[in-house]
VMD Tcl script that builds the backbone (N, CA, C; Angstrom):
set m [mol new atoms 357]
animate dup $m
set s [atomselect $m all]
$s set {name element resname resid chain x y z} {
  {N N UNK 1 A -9.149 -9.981 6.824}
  {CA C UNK 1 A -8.151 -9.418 5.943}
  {C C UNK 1 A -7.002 -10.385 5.890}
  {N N UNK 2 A -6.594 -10.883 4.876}
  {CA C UNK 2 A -5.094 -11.779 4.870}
  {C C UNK 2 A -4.118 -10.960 4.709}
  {N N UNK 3 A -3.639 -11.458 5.531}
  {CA C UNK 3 A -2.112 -10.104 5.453}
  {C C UNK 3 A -1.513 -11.730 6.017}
  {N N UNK 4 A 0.017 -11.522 5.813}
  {CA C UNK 4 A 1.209 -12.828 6.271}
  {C C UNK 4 A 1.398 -11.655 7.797}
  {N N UNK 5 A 1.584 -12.876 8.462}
  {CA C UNK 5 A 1.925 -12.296 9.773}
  {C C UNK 5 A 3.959 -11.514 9.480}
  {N N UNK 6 A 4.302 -11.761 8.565}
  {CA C UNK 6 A 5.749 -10.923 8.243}
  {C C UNK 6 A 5.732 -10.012 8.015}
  {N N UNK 7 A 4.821 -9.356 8.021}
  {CA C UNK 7 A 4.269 -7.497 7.421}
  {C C UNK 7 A 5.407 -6.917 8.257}
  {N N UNK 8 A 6.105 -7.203 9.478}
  {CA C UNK 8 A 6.314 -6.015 10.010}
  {C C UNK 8 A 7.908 -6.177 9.775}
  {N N UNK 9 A 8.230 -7.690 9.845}
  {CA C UNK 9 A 9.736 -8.048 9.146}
  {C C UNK 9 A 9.756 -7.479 7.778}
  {N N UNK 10 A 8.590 -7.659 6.851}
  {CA C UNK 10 A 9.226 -7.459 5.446}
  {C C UNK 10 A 9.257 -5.591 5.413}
  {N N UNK 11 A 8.427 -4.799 5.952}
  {CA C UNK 11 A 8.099 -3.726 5.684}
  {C C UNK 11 A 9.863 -3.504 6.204}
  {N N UNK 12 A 10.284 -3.638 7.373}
  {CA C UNK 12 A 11.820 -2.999 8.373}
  {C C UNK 12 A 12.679 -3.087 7.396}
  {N N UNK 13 A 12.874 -4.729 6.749}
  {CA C UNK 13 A 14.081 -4.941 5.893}
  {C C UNK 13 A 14.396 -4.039 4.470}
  {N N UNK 14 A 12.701 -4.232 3.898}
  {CA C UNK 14 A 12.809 -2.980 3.037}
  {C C UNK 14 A 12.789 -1.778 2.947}
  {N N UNK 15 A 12.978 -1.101 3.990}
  {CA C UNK 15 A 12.846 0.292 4.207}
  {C C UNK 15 A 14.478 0.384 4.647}
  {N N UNK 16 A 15.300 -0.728 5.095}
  {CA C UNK 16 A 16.471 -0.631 4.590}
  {C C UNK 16 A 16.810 0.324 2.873}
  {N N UNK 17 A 16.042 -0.433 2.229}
  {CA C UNK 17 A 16.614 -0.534 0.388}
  {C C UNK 17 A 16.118 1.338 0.223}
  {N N UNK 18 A 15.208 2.024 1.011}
  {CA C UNK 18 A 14.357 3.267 0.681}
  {C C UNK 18 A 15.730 4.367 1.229}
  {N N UNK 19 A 16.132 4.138 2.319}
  {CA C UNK 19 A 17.197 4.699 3.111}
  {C C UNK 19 A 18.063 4.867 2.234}
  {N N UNK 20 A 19.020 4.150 1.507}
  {CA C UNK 20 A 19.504 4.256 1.363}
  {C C UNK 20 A 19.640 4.698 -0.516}
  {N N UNK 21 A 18.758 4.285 -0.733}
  {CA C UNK 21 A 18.131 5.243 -2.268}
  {C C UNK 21 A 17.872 6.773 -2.578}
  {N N UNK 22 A 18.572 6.876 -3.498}
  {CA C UNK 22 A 18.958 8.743 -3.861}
  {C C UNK 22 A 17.215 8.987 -4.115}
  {N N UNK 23 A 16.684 7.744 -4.798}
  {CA C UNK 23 A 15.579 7.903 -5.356}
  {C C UNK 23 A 14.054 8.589 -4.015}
  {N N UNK 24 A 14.622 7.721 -3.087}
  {CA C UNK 24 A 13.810 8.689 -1.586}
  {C C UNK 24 A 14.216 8.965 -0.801}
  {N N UNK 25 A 15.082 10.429 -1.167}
  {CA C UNK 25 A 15.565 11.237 -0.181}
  {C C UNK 25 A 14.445 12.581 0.525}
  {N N UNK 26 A 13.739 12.323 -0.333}
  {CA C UNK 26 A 12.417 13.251 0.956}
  {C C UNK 26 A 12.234 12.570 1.757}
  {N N UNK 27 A 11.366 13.763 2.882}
  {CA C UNK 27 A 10.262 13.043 4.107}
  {C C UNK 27 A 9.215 12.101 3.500}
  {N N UNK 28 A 8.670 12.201 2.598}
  {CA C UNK 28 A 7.585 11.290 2.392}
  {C C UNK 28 A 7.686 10.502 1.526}
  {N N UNK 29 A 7.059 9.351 1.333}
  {CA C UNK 29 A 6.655 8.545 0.058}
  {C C UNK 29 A 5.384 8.578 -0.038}
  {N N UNK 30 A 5.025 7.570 -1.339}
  {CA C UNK 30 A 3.452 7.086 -1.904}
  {C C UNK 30 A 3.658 6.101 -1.523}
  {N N UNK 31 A 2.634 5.452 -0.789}
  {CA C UNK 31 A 2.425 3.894 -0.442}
  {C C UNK 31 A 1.578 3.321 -1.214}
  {N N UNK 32 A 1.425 2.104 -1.984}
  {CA C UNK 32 A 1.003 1.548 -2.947}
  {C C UNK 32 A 0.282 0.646 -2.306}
  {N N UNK 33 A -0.986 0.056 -2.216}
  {CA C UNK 33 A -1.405 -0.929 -1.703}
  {C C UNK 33 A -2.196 -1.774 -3.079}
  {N N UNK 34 A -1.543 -3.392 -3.431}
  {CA C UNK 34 A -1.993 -4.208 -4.446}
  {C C UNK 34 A -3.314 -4.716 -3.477}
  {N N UNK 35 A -4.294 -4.316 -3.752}
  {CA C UNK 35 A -5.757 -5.316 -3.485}
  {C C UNK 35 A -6.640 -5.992 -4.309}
  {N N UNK 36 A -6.745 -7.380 -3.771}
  {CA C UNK 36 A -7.844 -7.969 -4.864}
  {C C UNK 36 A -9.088 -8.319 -4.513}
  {N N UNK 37 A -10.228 -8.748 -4.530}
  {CA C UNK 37 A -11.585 -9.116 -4.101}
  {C C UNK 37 A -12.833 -8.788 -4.719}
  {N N UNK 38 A -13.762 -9.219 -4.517}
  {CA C UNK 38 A -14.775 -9.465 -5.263}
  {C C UNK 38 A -15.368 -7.649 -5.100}
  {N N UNK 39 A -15.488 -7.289 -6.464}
  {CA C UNK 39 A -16.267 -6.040 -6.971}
  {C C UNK 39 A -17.044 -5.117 -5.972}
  {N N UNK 40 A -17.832 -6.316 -5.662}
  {CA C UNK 40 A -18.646 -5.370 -4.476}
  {C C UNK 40 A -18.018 -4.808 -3.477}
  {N N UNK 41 A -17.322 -5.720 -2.833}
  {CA C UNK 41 A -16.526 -4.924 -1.768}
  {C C UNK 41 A -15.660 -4.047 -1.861}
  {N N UNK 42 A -14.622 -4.686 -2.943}
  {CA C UNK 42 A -13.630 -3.526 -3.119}
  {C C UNK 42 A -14.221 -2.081 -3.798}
  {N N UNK 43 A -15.272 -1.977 -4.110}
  {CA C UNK 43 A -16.444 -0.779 -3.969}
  {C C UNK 43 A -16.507 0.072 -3.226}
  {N N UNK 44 A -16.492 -0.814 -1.986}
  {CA C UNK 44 A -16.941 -0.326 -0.749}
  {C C UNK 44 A -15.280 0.484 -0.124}
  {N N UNK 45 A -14.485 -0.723 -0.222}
  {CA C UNK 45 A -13.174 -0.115 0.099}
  {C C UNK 45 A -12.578 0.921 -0.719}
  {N N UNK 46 A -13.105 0.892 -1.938}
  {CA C UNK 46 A -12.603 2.199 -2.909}
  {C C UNK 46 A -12.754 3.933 -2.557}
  {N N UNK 47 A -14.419 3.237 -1.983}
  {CA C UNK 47 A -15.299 4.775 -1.678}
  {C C UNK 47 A -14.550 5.388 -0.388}
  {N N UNK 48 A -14.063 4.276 0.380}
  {CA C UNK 48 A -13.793 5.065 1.790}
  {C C UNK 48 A -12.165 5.578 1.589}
  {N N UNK 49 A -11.472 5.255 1.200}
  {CA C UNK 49 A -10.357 5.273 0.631}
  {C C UNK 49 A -10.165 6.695 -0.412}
  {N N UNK 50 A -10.935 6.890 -0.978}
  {CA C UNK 50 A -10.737 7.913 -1.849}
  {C C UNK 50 A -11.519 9.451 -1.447}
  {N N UNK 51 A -12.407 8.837 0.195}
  {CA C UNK 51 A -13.337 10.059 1.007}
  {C C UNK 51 A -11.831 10.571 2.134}
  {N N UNK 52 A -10.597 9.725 2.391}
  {CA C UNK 52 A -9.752 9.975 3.089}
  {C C UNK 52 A -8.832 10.301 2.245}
  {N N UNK 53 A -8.747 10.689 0.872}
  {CA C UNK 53 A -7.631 11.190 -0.077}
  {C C UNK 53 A -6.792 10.714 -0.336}
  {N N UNK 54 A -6.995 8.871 -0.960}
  {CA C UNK 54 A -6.542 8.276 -1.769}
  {C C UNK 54 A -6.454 8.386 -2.960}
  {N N UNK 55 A -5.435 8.326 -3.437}
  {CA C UNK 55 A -5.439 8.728 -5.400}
  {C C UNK 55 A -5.655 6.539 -5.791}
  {N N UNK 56 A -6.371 7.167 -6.887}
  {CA C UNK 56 A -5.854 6.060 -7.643}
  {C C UNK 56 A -6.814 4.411 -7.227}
  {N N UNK 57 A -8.064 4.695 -6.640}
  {CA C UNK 57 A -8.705 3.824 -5.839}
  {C C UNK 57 A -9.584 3.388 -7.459}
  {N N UNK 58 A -9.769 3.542 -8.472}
  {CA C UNK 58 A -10.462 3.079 -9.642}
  {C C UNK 58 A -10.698 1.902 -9.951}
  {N N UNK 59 A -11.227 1.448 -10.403}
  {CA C UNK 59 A -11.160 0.058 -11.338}
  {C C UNK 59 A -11.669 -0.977 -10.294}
  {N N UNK 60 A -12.055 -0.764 -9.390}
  {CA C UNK 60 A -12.420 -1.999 -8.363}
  {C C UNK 60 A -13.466 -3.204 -9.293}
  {N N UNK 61 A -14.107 -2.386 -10.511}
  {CA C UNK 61 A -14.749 -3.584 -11.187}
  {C C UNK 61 A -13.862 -5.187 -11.357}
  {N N UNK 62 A -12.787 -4.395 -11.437}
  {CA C UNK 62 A -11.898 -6.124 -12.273}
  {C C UNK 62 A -11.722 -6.627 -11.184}
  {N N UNK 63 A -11.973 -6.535 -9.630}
  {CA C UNK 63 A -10.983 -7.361 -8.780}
  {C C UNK 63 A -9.867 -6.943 -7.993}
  {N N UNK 64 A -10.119 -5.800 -8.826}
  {CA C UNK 64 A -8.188 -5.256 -8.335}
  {C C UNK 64 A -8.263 -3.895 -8.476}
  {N N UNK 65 A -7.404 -3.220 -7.234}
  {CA C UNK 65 A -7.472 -1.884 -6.824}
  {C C UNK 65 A -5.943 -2.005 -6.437}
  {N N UNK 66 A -5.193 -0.764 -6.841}
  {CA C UNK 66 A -4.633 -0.054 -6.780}
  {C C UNK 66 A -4.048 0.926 -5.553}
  {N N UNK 67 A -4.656 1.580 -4.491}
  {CA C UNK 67 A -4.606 2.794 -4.283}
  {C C UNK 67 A -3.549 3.454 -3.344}
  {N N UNK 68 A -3.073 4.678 -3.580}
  {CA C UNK 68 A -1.838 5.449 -3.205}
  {C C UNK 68 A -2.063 6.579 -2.471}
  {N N UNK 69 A -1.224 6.681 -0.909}
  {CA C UNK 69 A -1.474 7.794 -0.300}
  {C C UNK 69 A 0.011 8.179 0.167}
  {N N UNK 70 A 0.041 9.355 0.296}
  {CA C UNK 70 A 1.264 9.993 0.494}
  {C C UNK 70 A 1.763 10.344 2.727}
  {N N UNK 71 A 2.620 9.325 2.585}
  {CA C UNK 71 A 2.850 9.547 4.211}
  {C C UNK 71 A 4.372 9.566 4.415}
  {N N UNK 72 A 4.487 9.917 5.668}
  {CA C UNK 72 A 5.509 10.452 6.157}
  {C C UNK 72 A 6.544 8.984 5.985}
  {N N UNK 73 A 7.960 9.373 5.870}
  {CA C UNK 73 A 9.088 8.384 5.390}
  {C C UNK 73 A 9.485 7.686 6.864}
  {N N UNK 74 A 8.713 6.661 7.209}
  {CA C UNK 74 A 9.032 6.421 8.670}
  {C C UNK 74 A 9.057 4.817 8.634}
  {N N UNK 75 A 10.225 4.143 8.876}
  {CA C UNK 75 A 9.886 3.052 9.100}
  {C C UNK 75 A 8.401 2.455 10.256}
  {N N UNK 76 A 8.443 2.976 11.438}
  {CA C UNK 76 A 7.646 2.777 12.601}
  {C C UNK 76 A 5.750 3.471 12.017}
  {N N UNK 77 A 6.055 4.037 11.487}
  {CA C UNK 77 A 4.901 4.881 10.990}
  {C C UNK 77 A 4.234 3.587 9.825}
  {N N UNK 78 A 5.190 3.712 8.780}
  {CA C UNK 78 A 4.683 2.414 7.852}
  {C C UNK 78 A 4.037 1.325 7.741}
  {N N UNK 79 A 4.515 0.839 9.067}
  {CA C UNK 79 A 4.547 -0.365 9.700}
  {C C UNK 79 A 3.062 -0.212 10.619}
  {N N UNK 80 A 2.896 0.345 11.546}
  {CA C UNK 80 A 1.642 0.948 12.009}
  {C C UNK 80 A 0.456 0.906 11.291}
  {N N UNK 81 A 0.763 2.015 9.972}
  {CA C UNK 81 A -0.094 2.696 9.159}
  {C C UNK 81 A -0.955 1.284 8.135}
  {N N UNK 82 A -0.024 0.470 7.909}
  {CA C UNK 82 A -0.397 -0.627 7.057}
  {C C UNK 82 A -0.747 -1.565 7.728}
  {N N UNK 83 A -0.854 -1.860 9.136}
  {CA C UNK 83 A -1.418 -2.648 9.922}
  {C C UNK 83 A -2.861 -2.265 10.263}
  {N N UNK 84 A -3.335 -0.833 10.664}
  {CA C UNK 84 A -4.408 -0.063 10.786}
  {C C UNK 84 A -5.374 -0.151 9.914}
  {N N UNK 85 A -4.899 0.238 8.545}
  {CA C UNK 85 A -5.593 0.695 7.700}
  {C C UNK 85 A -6.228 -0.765 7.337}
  {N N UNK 86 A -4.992 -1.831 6.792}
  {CA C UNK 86 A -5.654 -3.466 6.497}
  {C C UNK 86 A -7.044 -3.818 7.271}
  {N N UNK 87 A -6.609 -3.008 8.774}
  {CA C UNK 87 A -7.349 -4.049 9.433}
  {C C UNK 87 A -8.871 -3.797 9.091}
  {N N UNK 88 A -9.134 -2.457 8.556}
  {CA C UNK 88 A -10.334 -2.054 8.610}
  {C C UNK 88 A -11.332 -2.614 7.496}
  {N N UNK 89 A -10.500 -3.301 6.403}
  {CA C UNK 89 A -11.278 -3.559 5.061}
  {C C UNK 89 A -11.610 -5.469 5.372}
  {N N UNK 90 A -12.691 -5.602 5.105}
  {CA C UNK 90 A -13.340 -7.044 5.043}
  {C C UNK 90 A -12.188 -8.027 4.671}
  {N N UNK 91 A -12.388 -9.341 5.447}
  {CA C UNK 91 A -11.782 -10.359 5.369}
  {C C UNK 91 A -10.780 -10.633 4.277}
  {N N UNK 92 A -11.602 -10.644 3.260}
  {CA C UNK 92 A -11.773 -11.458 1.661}
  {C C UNK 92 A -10.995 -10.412 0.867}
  {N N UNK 93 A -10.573 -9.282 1.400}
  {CA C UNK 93 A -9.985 -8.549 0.770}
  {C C UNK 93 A -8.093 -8.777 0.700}
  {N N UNK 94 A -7.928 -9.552 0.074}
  {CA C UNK 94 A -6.307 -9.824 0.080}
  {C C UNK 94 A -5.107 -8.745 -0.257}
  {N N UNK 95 A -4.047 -8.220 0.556}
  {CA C UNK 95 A -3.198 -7.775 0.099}
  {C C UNK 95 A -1.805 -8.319 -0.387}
  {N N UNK 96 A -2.128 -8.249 -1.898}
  {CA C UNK 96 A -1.165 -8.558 -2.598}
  {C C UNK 96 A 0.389 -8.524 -2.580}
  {N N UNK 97 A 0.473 -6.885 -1.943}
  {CA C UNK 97 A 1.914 -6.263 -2.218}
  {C C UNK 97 A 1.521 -4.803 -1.663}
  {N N UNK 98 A 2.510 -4.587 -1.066}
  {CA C UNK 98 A 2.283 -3.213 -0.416}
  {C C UNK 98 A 4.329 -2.737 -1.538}
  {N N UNK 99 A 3.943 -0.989 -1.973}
  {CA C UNK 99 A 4.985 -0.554 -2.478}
  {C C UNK 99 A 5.113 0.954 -2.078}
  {N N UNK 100 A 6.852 1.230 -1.605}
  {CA C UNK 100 A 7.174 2.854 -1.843}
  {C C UNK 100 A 7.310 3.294 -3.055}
  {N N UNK 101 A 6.669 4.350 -3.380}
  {CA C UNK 101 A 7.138 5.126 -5.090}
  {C C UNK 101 A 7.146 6.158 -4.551}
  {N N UNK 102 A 7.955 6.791 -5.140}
  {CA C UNK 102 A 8.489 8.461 -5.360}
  {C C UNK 102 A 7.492 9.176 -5.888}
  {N N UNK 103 A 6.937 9.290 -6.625}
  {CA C UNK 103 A 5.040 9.436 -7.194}
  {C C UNK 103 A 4.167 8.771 -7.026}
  {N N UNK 104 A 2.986 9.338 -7.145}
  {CA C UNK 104 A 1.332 9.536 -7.436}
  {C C UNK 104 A 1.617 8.497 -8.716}
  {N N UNK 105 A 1.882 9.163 -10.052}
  {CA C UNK 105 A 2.230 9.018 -11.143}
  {C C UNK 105 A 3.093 7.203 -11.569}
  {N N UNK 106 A 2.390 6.031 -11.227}
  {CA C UNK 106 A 2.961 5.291 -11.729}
  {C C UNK 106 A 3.874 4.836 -12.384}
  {N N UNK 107 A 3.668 5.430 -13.785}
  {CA C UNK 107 A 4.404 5.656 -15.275}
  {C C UNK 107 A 6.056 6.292 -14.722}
  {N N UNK 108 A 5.801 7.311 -14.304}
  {CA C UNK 108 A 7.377 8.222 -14.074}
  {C C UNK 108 A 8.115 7.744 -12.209}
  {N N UNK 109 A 6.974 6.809 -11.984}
  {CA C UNK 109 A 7.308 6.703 -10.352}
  {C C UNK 109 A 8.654 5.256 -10.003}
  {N N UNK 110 A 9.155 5.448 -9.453}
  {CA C UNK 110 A 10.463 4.629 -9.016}
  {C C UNK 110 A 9.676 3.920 -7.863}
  {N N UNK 111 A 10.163 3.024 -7.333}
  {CA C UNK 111 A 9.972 1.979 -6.677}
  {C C UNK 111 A 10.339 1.081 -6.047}
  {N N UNK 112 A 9.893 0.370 -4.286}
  {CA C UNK 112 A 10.480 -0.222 -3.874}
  {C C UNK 112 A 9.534 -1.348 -3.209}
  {N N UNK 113 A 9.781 -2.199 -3.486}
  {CA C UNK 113 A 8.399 -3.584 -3.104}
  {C C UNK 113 A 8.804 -3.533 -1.528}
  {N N UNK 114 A 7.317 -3.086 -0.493}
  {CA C UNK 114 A 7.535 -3.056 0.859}
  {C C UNK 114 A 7.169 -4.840 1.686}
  {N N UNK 115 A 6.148 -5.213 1.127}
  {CA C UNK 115 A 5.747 -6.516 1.398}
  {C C UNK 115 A 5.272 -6.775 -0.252}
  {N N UNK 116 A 5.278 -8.099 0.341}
  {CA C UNK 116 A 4.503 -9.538 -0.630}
  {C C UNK 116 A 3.901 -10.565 -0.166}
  {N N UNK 117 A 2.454 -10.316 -0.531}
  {CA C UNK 117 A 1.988 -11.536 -0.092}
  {C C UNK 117 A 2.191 -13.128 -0.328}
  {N N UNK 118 A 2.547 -13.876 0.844}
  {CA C UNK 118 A 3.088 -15.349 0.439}
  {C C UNK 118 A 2.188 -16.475 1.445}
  {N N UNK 119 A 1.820 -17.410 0.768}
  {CA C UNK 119 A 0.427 -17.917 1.384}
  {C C UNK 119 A 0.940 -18.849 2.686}
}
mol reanalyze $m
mol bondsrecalc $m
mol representation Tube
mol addrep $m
């Protein structure tokens, strides 16, 4: 799995920007995970992902998946949760960008870029 070893710096600093946003004043957010990789796999990562009640795991044909789960507003949790979960999906599977949104709902959802992948 490529992840930048800064996952845990970039996730802290930006969960600064969430704190302090009217926009996520609940307990929870949607965590956004940008993934890219070859069809087949991200197949594979779609199916398991959406058997644990991921929204939004579709389209793995093009390369690129999407998918959004709703967890508790925790810096320490975040940070954990996106280390765990990465670790489980095949090598070749790159994460792009990890994001907080206020929705499921893309279109109407607000937003805060948690990481970025930088090579």
């Amino acid at each position: 799995m490529a992840i930048a070893d800064n996952l845990i710096s970039q996730i802290s600093e930006s969960f600064l920007k969430i704190e302090s946003s009217p926009h996520f004043s609940g307990d929870t957010i949607w965590l956004t995970f940008y993934l890219a990789g070859l069809p087949e796999q991200l197949k594979h990562v779609a199916a398991m992902l959406i058997a644990e009640g991921w929204v939004n795991a579709d389209g793995w044909d093009s390369g690129w998946i999407y998918p959004k789960i709703k967890v508790k507003k925790s810096v320490d949790l975040i940070t954990s949760f996106s280390q765990v979960i990465s670790s489980r999906w095949p090598n070749d599977i790159i994460v792009y960008g990890i994001d907080a949104d206020t929705l499921s709902d893309m279109h109407n959802s607000k937003f805060i870029t948690l990481y970025n992948f930088t090579d």
